[in-house]
N, C-alpha and C positions, 0 to 999 in steps of 0.2 A: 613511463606512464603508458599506459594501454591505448591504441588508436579510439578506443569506444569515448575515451575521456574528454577528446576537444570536440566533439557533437553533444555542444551542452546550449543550456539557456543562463544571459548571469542577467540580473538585477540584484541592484542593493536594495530596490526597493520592499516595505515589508508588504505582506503578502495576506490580508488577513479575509477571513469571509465569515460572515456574521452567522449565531446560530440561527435557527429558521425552521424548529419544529412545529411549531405552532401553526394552525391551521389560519391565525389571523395575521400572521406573517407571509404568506404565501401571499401573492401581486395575482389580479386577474387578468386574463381570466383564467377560469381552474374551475372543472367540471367537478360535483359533488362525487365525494368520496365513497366505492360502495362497498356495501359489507361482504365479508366471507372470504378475503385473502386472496381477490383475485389481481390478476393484472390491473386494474382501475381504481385497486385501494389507492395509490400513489397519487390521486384525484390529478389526474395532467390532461389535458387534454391542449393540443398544438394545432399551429394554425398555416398555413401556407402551404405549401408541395415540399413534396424528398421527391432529390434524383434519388440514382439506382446504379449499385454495380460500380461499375468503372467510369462512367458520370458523376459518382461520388465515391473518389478514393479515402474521405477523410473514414480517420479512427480515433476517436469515438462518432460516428454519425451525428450532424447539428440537427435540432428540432426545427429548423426548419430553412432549408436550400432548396432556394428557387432560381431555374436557369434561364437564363432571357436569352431572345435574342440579341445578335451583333457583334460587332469585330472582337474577336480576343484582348484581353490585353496584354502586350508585348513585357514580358517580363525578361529584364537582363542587366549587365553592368550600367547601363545609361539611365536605369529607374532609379529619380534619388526619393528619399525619406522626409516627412516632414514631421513637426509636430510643435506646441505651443507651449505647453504645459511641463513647467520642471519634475513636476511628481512620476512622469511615466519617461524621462528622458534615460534614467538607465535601462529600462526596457528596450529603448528604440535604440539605444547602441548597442546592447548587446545584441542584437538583430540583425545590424552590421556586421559585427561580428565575427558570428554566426555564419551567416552567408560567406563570408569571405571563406572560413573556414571550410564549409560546405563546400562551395564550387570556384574556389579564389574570386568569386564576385566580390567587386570593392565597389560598395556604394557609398552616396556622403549624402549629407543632412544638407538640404538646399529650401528654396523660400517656396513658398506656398505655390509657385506662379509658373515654378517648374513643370514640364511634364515629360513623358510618363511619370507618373508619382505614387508613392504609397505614405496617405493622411493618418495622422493617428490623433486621437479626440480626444477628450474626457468629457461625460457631458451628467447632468444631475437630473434626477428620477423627478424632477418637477412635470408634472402633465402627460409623462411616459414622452415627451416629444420625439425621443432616439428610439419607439417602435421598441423597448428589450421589456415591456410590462406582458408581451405575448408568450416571452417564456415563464411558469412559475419562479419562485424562488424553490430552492431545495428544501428536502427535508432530512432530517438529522444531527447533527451535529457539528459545529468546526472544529478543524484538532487546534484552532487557534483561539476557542472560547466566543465568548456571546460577542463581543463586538468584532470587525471587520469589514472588509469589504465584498464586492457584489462581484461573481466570478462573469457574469451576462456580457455580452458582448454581443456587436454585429461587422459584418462585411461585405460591401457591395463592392463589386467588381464591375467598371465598362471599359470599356478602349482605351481610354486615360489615367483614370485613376483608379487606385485602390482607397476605399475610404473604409477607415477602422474606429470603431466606437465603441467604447465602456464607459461605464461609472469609476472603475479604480484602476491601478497601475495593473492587478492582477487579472483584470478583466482584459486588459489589453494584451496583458502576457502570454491566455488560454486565445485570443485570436490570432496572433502570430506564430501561434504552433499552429493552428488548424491553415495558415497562409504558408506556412513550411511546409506541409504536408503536398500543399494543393503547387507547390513551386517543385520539391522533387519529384513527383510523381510525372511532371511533365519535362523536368528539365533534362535539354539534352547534352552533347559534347563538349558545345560551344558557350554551356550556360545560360543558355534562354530558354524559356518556352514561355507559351501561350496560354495563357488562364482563361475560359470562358466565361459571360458575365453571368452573375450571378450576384443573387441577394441568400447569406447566410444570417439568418439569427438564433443564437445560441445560449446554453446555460447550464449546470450540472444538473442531473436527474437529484441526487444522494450528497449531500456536504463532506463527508469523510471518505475519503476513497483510497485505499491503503495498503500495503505490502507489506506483511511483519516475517524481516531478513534475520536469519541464524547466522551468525559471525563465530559460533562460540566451536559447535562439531568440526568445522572446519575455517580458520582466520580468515578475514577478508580484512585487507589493509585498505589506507582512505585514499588510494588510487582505485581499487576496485569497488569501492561502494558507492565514489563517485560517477562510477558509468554506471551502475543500477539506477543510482537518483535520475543520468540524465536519460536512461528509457523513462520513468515513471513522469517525469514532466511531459515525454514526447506525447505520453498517454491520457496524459490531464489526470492523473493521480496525486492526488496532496498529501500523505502522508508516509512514512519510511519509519516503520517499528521497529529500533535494533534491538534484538534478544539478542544482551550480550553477557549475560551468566549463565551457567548451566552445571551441567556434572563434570562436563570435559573442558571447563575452561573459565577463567574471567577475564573480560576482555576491553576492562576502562581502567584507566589507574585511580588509586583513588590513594589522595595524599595521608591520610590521616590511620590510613589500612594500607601499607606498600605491597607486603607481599604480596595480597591479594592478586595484583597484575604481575609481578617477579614469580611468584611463588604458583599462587593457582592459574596462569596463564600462560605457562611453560609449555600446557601439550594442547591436543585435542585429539581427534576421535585416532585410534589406530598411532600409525609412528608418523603422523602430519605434524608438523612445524605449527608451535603455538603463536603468539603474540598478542598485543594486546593496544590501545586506542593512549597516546598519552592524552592528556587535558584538552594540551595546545591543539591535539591531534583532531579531537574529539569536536572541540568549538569550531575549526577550522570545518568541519565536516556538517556543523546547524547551520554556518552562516553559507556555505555552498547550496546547501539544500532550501535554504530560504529566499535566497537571490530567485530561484527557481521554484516559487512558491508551494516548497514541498516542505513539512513540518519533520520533523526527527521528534518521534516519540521514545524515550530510551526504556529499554525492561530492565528491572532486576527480580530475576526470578527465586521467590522466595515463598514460604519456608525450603520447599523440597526442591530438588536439585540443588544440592547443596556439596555437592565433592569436593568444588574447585575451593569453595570456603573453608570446608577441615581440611583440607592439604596445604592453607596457606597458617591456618590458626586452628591447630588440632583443638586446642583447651574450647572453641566454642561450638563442637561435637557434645553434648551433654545426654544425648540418646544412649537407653540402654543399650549392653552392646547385646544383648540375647533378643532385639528385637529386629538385629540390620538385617539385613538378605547379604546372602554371601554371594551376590550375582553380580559383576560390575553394570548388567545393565540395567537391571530392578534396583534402584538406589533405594534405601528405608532411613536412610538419615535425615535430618530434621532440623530445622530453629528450633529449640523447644522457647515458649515465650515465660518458660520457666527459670530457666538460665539465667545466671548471675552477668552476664555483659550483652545478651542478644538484643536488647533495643538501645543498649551504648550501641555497639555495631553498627545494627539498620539507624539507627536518628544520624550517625555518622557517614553512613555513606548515602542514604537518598538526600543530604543535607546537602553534599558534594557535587550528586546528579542535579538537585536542584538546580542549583547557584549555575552549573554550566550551560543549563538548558532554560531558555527564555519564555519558553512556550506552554503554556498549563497542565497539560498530562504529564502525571508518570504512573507508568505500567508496572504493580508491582508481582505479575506471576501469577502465584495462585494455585496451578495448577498440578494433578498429582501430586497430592501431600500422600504418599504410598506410607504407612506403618504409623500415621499420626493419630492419635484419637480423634475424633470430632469436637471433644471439647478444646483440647488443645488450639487444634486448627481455628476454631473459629476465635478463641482468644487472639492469637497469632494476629489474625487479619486482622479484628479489629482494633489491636492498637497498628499494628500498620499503615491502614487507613486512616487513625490519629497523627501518628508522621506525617504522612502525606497531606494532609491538611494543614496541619501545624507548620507545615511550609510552605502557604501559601497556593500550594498547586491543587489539580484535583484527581482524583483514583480513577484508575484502569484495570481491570485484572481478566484472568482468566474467569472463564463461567465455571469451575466450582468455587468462586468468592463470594457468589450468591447464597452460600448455606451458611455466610454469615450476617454479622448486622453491617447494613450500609445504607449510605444515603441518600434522596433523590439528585437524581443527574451524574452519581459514578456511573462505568462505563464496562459492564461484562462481557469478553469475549465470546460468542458460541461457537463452538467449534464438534462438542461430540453429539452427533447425530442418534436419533431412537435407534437406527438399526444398526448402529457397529457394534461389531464383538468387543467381545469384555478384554480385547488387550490394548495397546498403545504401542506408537513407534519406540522400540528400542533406541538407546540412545549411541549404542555401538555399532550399527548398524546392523546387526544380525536377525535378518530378517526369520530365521528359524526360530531362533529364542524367543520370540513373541510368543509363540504357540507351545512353547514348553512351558507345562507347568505344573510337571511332574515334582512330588516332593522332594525329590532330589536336590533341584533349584531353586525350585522359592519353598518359602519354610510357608504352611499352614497360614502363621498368624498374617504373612506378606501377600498371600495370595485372597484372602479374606477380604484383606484392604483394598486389593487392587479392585476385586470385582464389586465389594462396594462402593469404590471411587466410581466408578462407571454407572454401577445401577442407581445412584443418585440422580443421573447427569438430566433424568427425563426430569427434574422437576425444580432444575436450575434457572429455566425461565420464568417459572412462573413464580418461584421467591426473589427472581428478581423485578421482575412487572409491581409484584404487591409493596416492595420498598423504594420504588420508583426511579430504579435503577434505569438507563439508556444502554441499549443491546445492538454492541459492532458484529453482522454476522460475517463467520469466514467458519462456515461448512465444510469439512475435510472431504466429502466426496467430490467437492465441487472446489474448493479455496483453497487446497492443499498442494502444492506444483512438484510435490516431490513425490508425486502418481507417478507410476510409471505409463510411458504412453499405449495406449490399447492397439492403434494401427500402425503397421509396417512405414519404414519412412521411403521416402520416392529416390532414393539413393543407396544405394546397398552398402556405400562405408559406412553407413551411421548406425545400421545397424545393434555392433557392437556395442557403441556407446547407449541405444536404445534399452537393449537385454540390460547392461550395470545400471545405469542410470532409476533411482525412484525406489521407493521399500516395494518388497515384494511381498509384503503380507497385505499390500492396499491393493483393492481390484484396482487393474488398469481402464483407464478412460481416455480417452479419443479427444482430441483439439474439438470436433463436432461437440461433443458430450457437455465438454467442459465450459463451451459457449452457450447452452442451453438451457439456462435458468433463469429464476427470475427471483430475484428479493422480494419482489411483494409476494409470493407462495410459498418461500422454501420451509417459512416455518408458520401454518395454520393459525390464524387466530390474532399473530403479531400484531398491533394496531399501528402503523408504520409513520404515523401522523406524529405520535406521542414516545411510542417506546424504542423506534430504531435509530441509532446514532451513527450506523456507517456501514460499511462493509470494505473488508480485508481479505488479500491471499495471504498464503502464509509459505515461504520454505524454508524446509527444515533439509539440513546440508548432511545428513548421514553419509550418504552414497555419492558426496557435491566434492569433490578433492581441488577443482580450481575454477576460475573463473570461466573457461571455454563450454564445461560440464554445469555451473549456475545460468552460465545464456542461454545452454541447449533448454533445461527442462522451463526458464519464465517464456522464452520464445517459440513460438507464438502465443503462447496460454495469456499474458499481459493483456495486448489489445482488446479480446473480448470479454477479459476480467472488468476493464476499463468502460471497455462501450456498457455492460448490464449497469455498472455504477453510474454512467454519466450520462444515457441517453433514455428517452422514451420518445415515440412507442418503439416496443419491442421489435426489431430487425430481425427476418429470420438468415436461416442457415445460409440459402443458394444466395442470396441476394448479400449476406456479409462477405464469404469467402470469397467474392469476387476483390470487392477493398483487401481482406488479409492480402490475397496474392500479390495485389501491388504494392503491401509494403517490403514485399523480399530485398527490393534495390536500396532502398532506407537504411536497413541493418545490412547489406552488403559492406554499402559506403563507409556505414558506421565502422565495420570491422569488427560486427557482433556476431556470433556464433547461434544458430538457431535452428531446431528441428524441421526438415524437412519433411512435413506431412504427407500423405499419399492422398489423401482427403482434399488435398489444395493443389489446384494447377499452376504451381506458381512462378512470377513473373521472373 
């Protein structure tokens, strides 16, 4: 198992956070919401002081930390834990831990009367008495559906005590990461440091906050997916999207379709070693991810990308064969929803993802149907999204699933932006191929397809606005980690890995660049209140061959992924790099692998 694996968070407790689009769901106070897509659409407005810089190491920035004066608090092996409440007592042992783990700090659960101490609460939203009605509720959507819990939380730190306060086990869970943060950053040889007092109150800016991981171009087994999940907690990220089918792979097993995982999960991109998630493997990897109140949303990417499926079950290929591309990385093969077994198939296996996944989404793709009719495709989805229903759960897809019929509250991906060119990441990695597209290699009818998959994409939002669809944004200029980086890194090995690492057909962008936006502008007009359900990165593993080369391109790009999802108001540049810089000792610890920016003087 990979050192990154035991700097985790566990609770068994479940982890839920209520939806909270609704403008009458949102807790005052909350400044009126104003028009025109600006920063202030997100109606937030906070209340107290932000430290600054290295005064305030946390990542994501709380809404609101304020430093007082007086003695530190002595943090070290002699501070024991308390707490009352069974609901959050797996929280507070795993926090133990945790710690132990971290700096062999062994601390133990001792009585209220102890001190130094760290209190943990649970307290109920009667009269706001616990002060967390100053942060809003979020907006968007939970990937754990309409009911939940309240991610809100606070921390006041004096000379004695640490006192921690939520409404649910998960509230309590995002302040004990912000009190991890605040305990490494200071801790020294001997395991102690000194915590400043401070009053923290906190809350997520955005409900869905999410990484949609490629397991399929290159395997990622559930030793390494588990130290993705435990960055994405450290980040206060709840959600972990596996896109685990694709052209080059399948990567669940699915009982009733064996080959599927024997057969289309044998390779991936190039001569990389295939594999693939057993069941056991698979549940083993929701209920880790939920301890750590992180959701596992699973893909199966359909109609198109469809290789790894006729290599395991040629007979459900039914596409003419004069319409494929003869390109291994322009796939033109197809579900047709014509086919005599394709929704045996699909009711077969989203029936299987269902059952293993407790949690309401499933992601079924969508995206690049290359050589498909439009009629076809939209037949396709919608009985798909009849599946998906029919089981109980609810839809997710890429943003071209909005050029079919769907329902209020599925959930479209945006991902192709007005101004990219008319190609897509190859899936072999051949970053030249993109740009061929000489008849040589794609045949006419495939090249047709492709550029009207694209020139659709501008009006994917707004057939999904009018069917009342909810829109996860992850912008590929901005939400895509598989950029390659734009600035030199501050150490001349890395180099190398800089040059391979990211498609080369994507402009490169800068850790600066890539911290510099805002959900409420990226996409004009959005009504953020009603129509946005989250926002996601996304990598895609073309150029990704192991685990060392997946840490370099999400680190540091995570954190400020995390802070634009989780915080407001917007933190600039000089004033965040200063926190980045101090978490280099974090992932040191960790035994995570991460780019050395030149943009960052780091600690």
């Amino acid at each position: 198992m990979p050192a990154a694996s035991r700097i985790s968070w566990c609770s068994t407790a479940s982890g839920e956070c209520g939806r909270s689009g609704s403008p009458a769901a949102r807790s005052e106070p909350c400044a009126p919401r104003k028009a025109g897509g600006s920063a202030g659409a997100l109606g937030l407005r906070w209340y107290g002081q932000r430290s600054q810089g290295a005064d305030m190491p946390m990542i994501p920035a709380p809404a609101i930390d304020e430093l007082r004066a007086g003695t530190p608090f002595p943090f070290s092996a002699r501070v024991a834990l308390t707490w009352t409440d069974a609901a959050i007592e797996p929280v507070a042992r795993a926090f133990l831990r945790e710690l132990h783990a971290l700096a062999g700090i062994s601390m133990d659960r001792a009585s209220e009367f102890d001190a130094p101490r760290i209190e943990l609460a649970l307290t109920s939203d009667a009269g706001d008495a616990d002060g967390l009605g100053q942060v809003p509720r979020p907006f968007g959507v939970s990937p754990l559906g309409d009911s939940g819990s309240d991610e809100r939380h606070s921390i006041v730190i004096d000379s004695t005590v640490i006192a921690v306060t939520a409404r649910s086990p998960e509230g309590i869970f995002r302040a004990l990461t912000t009190l991890r943060q605040l305990i490494e950053e200071q801790l020294d040889d001997a395991g102690e440091a000194a915590l400043a007092p401070r009053r923290i109150v906190d809350g997520p800016r955005i409900a869905w906050r999410g990484l949609s991981f490629d397991v399929v171009r290159t395997f990622f087994g559930p030793a390494e997916v588990r130290s993705v999940i435990d960055v994405l907690a450290l980040y206060k990220l709840n959600v972990l999207h596996l896109h685990l089918t694709d052209n080059q792979g399948w990567r669940i097993e699915i009982a009733s379709w064996p080959k599927l995982a024997t057969v289309g999960g044998a390779g991936a991109v190039g001569d990389r070693p295939g594999g693939f998630f057993t069941q056991r493997e698979y549940v083993d990897l929701v209920a880790y991810a939920r301890a750590r109140f992180v959701t596992i949303v699973p893909e199966i990417d359909v109609p198109g990308h469809t290789s790894a499926i006729f290599a395991a079950y040629p007979d459900l290929n039914t596409t003419e064969p004069e319409l494929r591309s003869s390109r291994p990385d322009i796939v033109s093969d197809y579900l047709d929803p014509r086919g005599p077994r394709t929704f045996e198939f699909l009711a077969d296996v989203l029936g299987e993802i269902a059952a293993l996944t407790p949690t309401p989404y499933l992601h079924i793709g969508g995206d690049e149907p290359y050589g498909m009719p439009p009629e076809l495709y939209r037949e396709f989805v919608e009985r798909a999204t009849t599946i998906v229903r029919g089981l109980g759960k609810r839809v997710a897809g890429w943003q071209e699933i909005a050029r079919s019929d769907l329902e209020p509250g599925d959930l479209i991906q945006y991902w192709i932006e007005p101004h990219e060119p008319e190609t897509s990441p190859t899936p072999d990695g051949d970053a030249d191929a993109a740009s061929d597209t000489s008849p040589s290699s794609i045949s006419d009818d495939i090249r047709a397809t492709m550029e009207e998959t694209f020139a659709q994409a501008g009006g994917d939002l707004g057939l999904a606005r009018a069917q009342g669809a909810q829109i996860i944004l992850s912008p590929s200029s901005i939400a895509y980690f598989d950029t390659p980086y734009a600035e030199p890194s501050a150490e001349h090995g890395q180099e190398s890995a800089r040059s391979r690492l990211g498609l080369r057909q994507y402009q490169p962008v800068s850790v600066e660049r890539s911290f510099d936006w805002d959900p409420a502008t990226i996409v004009p007009g959005l009504d953020l209140a009603e129509q946005l359900a989250g926002v996601e990165a996304a990598i895609w593993c073309e150029t990704v061959q192991d685990l060392a080369d997946l840490q370099f391109l999400l680190l540091p790009r995570i954190p400020g992924f995390a802070e634009r999802a989780w915080s407001s108001p917007r933190s600039s540049w000089p004033e965040y790099v200063q926190r980045l810089a101090a978490h280099a000792p974090i992932w040191r610890r960790a035994g995570w692998n991460y780019f050395r920016s030149s943009l960052v003087d780091w600690r």
